[in-house]
SESE-240176 format. One record per atom (N, C-alpha, C): residue in three letters; chain; atom name; x, y, z. Coordinates in nm, 2 decimals, m for minus. Example, Ala and Ser with C-alpha at 12.3 -4.5 7.8 and 13.67 -1.06 7.14 Angstrom:
% SESE-240176
@r:ALA	c:A	a:N	xx:1.32	yy:m0.57	zz:0.78
@r:ALA	c:A	a:CA	xx:1.23	yy:m0.45	zz:0.78
@r:ALA	c:A	a:C	xx:1.32	yy:m0.33	zz:0.78
@r:SER	c:A	a:N	xx:1.28	yy:m0.22	zz:0.71
@r:SER	c:A	a:CA	xx:1.37	yy:m0.11	zz:0.71
@r:SER	c:A	a:C	xx:1.29	yy:0.00	zz:0.79
//
This chain:
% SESE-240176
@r:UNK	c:A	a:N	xx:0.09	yy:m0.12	zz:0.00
@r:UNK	c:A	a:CA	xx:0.00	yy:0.00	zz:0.00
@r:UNK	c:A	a:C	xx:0.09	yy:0.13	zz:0.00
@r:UNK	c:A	a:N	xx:0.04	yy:0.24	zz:m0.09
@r:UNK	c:A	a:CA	xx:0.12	yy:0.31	zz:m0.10
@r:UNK	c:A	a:C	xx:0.12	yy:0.40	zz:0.03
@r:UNK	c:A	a:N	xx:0.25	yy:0.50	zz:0.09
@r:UNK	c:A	a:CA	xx:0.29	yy:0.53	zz:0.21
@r:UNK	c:A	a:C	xx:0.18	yy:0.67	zz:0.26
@r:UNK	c:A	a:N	xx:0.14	yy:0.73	zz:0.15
@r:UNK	c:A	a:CA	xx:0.05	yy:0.87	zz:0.15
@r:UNK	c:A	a:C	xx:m0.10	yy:0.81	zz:0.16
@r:UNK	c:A	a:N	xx:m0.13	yy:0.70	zz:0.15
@r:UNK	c:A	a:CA	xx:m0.25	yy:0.64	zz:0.17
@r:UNK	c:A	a:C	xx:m0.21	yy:0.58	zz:0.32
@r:UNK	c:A	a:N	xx:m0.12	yy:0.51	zz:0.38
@r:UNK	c:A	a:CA	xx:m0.13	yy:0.49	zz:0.47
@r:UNK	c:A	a:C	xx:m0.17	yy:0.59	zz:0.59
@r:UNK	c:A	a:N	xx:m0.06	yy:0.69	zz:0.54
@r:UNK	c:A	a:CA	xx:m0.07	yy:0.84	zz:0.64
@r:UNK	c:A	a:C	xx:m0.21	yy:0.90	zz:0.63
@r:UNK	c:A	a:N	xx:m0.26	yy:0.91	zz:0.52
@r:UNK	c:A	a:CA	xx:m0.41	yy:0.98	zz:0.58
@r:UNK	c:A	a:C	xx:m0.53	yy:0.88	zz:0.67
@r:UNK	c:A	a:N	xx:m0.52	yy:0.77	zz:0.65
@r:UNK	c:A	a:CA	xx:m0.57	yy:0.64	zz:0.74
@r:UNK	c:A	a:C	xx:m0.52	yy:0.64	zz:0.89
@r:UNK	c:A	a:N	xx:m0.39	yy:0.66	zz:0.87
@r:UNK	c:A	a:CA	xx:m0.33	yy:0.68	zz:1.05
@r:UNK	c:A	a:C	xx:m0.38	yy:0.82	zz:1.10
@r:UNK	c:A	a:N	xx:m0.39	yy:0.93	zz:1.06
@r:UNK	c:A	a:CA	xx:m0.44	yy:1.07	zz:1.07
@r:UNK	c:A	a:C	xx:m0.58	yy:1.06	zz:1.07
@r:UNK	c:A	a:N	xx:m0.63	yy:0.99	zz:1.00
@r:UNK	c:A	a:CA	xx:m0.81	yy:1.00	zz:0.97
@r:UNK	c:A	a:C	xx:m0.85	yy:0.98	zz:1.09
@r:UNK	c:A	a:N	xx:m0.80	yy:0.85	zz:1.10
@r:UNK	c:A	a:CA	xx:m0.82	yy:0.79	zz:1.23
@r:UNK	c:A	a:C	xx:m0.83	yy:0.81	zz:1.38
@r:UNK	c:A	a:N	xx:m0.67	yy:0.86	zz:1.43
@r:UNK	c:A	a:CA	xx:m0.64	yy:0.89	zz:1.53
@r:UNK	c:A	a:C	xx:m0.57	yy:1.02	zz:1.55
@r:UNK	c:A	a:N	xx:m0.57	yy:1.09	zz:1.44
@r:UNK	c:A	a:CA	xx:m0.56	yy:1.22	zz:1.45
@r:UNK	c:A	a:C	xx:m0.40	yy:1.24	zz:1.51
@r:UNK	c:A	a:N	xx:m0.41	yy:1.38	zz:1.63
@r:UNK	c:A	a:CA	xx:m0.26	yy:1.37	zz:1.63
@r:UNK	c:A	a:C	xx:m0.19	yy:1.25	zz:1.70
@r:UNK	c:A	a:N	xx:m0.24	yy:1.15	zz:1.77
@r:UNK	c:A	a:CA	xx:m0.20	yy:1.02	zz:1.80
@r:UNK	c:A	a:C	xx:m0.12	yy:0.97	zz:1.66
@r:UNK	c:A	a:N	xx:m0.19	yy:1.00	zz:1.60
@r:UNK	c:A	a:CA	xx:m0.15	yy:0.93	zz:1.43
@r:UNK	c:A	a:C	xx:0.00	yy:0.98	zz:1.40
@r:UNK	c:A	a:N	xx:0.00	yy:1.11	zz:1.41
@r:UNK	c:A	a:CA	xx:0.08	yy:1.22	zz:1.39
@r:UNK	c:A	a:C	xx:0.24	yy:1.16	zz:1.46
@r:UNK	c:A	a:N	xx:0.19	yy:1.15	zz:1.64
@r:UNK	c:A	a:CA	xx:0.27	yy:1.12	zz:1.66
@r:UNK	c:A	a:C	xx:0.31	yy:0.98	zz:1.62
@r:UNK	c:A	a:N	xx:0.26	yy:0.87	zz:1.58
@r:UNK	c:A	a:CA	xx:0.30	yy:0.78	zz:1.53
@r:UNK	c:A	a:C	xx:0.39	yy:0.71	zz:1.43
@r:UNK	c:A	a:N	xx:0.35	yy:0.83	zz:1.30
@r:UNK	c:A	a:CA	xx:0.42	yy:0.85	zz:1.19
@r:UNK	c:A	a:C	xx:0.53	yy:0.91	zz:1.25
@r:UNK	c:A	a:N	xx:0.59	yy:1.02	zz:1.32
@r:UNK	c:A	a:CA	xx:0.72	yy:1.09	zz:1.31
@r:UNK	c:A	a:C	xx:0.80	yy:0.95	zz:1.41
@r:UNK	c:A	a:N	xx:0.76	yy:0.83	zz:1.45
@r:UNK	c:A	a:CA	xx:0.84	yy:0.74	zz:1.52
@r:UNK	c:A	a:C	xx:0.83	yy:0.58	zz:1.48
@r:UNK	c:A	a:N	xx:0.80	yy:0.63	zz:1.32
@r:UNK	c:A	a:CA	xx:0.80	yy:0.48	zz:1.27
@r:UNK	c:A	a:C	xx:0.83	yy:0.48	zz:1.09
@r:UNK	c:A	a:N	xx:0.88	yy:0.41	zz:0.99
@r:UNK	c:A	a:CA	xx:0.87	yy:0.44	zz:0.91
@r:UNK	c:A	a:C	xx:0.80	yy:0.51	zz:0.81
@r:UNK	c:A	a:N	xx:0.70	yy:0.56	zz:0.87
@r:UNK	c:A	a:CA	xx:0.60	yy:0.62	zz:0.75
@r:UNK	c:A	a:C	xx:0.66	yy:0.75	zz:0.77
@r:UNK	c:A	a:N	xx:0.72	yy:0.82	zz:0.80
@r:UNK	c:A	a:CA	xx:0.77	yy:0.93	zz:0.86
@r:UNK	c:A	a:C	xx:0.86	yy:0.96	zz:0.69
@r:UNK	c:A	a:N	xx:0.85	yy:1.04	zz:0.60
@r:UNK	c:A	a:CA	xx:0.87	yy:1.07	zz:0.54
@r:UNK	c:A	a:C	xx:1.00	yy:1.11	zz:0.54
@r:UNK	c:A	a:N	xx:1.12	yy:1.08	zz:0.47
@r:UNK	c:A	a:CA	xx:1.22	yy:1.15	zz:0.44
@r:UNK	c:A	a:C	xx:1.26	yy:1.30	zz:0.47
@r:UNK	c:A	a:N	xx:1.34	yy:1.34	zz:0.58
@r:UNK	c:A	a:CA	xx:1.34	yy:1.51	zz:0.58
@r:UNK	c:A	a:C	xx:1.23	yy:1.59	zz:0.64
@r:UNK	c:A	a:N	xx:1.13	yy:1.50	zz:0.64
@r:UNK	c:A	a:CA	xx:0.99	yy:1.61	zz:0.70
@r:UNK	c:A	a:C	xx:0.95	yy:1.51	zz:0.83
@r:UNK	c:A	a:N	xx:0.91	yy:1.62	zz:0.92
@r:UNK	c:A	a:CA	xx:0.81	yy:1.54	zz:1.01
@r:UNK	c:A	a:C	xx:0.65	yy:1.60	zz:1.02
@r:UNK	c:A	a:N	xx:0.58	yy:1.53	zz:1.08
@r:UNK	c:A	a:CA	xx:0.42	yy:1.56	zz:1.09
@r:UNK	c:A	a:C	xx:0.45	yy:1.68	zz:1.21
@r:UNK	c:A	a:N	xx:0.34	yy:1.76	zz:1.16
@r:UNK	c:A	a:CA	xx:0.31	yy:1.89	zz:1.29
@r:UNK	c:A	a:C	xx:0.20	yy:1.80	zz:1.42
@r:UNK	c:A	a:N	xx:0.29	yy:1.71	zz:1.48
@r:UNK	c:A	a:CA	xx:0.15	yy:1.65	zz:1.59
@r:UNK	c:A	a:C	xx:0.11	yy:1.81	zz:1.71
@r:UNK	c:A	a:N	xx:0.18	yy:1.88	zz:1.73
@r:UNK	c:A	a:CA	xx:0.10	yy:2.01	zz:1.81
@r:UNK	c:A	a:C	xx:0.01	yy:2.05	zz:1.73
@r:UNK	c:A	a:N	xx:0.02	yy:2.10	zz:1.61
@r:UNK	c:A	a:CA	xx:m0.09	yy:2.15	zz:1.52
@r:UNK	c:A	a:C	xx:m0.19	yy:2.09	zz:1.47
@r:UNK	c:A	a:N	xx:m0.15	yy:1.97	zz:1.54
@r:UNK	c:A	a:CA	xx:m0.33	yy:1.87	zz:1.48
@r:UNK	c:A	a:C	xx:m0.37	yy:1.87	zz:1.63
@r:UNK	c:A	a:N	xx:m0.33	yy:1.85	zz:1.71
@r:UNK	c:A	a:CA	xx:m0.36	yy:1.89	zz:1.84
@r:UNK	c:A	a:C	xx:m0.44	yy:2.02	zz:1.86
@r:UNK	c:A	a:N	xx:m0.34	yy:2.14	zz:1.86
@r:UNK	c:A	a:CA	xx:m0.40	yy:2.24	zz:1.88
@r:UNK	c:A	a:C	xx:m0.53	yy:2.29	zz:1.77
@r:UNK	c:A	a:N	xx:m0.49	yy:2.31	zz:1.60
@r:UNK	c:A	a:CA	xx:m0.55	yy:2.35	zz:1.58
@r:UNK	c:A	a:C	xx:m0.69	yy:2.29	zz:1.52
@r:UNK	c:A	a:N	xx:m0.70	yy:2.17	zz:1.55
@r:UNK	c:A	a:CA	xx:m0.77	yy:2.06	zz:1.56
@r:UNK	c:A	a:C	xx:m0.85	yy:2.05	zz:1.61
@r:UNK	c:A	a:N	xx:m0.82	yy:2.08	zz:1.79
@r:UNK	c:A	a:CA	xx:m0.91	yy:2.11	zz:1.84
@r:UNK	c:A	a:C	xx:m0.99	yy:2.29	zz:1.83
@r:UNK	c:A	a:N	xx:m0.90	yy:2.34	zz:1.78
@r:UNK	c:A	a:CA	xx:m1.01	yy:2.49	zz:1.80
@r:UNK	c:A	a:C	xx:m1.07	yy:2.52	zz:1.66
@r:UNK	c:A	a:N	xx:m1.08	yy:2.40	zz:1.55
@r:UNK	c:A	a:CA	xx:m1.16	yy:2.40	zz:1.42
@r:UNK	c:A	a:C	xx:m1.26	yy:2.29	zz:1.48
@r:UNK	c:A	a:N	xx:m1.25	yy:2.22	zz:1.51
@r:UNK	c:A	a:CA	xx:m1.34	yy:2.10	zz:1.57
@r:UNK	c:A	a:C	xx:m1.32	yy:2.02	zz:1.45
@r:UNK	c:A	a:N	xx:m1.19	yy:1.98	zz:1.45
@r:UNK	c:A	a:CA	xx:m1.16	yy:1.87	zz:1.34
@r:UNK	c:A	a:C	xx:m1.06	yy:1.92	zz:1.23
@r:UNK	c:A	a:N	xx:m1.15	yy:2.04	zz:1.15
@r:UNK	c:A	a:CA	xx:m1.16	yy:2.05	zz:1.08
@r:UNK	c:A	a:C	xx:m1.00	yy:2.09	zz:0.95
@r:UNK	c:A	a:N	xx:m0.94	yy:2.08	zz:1.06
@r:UNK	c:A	a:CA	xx:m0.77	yy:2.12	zz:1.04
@r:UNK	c:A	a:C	xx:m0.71	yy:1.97	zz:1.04
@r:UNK	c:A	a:N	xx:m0.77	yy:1.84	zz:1.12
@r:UNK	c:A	a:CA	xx:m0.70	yy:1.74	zz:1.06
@r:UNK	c:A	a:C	xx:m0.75	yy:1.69	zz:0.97
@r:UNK	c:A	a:N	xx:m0.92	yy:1.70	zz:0.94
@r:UNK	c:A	a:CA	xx:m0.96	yy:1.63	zz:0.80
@r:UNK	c:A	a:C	xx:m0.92	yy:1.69	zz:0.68
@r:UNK	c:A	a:N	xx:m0.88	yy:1.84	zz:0.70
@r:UNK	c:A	a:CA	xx:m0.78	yy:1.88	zz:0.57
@r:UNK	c:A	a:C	xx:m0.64	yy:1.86	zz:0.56
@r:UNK	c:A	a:N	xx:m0.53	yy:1.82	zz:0.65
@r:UNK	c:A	a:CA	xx:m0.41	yy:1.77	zz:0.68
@r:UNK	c:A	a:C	xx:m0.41	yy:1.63	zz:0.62
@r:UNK	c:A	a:N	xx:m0.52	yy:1.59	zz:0.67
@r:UNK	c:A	a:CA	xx:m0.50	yy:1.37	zz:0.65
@r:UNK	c:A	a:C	xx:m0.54	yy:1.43	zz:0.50
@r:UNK	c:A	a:N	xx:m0.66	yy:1.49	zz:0.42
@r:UNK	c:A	a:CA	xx:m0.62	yy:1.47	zz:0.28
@r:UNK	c:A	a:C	xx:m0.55	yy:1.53	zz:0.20
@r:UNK	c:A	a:N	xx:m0.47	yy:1.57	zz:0.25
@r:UNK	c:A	a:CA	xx:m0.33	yy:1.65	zz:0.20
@r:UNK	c:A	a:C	xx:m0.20	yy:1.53	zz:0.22
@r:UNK	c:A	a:N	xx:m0.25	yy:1.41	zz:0.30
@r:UNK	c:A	a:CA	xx:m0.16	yy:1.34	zz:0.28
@r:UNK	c:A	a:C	xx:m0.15	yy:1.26	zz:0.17
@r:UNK	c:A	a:N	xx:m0.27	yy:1.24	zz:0.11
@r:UNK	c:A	a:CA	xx:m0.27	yy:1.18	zz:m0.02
@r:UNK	c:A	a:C	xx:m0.20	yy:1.21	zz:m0.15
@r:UNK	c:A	a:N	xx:m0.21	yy:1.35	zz:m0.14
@r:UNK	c:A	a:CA	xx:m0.09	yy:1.47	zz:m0.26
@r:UNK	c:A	a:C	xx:0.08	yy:1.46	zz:m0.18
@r:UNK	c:A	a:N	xx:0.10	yy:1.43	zz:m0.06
@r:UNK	c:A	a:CA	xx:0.23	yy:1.49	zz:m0.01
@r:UNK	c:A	a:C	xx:0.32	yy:1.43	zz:m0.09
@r:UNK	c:A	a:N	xx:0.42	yy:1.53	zz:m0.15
@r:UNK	c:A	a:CA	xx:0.49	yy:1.54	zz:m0.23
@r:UNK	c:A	a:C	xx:0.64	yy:1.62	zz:m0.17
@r:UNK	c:A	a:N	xx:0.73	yy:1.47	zz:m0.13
@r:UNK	c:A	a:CA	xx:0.85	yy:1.51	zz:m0.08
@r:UNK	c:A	a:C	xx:0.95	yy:1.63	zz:m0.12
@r:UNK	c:A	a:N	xx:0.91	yy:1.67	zz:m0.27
@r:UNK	c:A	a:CA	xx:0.99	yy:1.76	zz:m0.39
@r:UNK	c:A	a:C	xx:0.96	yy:1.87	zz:m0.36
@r:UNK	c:A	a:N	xx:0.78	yy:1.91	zz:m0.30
@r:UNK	c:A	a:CA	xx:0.73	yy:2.03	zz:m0.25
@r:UNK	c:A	a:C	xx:0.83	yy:2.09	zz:m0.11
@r:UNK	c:A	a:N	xx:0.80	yy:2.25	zz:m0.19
@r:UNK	c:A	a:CA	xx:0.87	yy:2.33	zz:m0.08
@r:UNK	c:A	a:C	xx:0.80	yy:2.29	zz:0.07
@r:UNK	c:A	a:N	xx:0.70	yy:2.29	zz:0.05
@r:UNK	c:A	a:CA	xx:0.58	yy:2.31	zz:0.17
@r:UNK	c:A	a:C	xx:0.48	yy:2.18	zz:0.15
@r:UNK	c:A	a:N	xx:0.42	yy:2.17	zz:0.30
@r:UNK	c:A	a:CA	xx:0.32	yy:2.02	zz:0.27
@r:UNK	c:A	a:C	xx:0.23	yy:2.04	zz:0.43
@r:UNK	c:A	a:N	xx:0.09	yy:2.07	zz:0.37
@r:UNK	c:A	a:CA	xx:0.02	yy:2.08	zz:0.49
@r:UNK	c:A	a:C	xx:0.05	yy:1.96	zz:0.54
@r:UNK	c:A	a:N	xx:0.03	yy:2.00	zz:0.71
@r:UNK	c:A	a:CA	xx:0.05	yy:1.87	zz:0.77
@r:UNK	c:A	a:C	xx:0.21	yy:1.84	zz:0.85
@r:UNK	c:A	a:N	xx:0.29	yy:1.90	zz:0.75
@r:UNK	c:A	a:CA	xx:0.44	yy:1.88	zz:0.79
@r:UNK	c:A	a:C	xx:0.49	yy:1.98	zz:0.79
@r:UNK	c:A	a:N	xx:0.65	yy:1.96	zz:0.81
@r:UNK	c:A	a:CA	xx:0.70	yy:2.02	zz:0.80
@r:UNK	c:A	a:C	xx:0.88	yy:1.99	zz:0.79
@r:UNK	c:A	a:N	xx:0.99	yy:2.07	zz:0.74
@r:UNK	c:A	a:CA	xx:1.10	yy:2.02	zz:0.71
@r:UNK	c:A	a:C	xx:1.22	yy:1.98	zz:0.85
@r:UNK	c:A	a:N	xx:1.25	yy:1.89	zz:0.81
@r:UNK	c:A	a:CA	xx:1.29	yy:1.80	zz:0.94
@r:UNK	c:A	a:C	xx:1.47	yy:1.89	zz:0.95
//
């Protein structure tokens, strides 16, 4: 299964649990780590609505991009 499908499944899911999961296991992308405070924080003051746009931004995350909702450069 490809790795950008996994990540929004582990984020869909469990949100920044997820987050932190990915930056301490191989899905953890090359160079970037996941923002687990900002799915945290801003997560909770959209009521979601900041990780259900993060997890599908993980589907496009594109390690070549300057920028990638969701992360950030390691």
């Amino acid at each position: 299964m490809n790795n950008n499908i996994v990540r929004f499944l582990v984020i869909f899911f469990l949100g920044p649990l997820g987050s932190f999961i990915i930056n301490h296991t191989s899905l953890k992308p090359a160079g970037w780590r996941s923002r687990t405070w900002a799915y945290l924080i801003w997560g909770t003051i959209t009521c979601g609505l900041y990780i259900f746009v993060a997890c599908i931004c993980n589907l496009f995350f594109d390690p070549n991009k300057p920028k990638n909702i969701g992360y950030f450069k390691a």
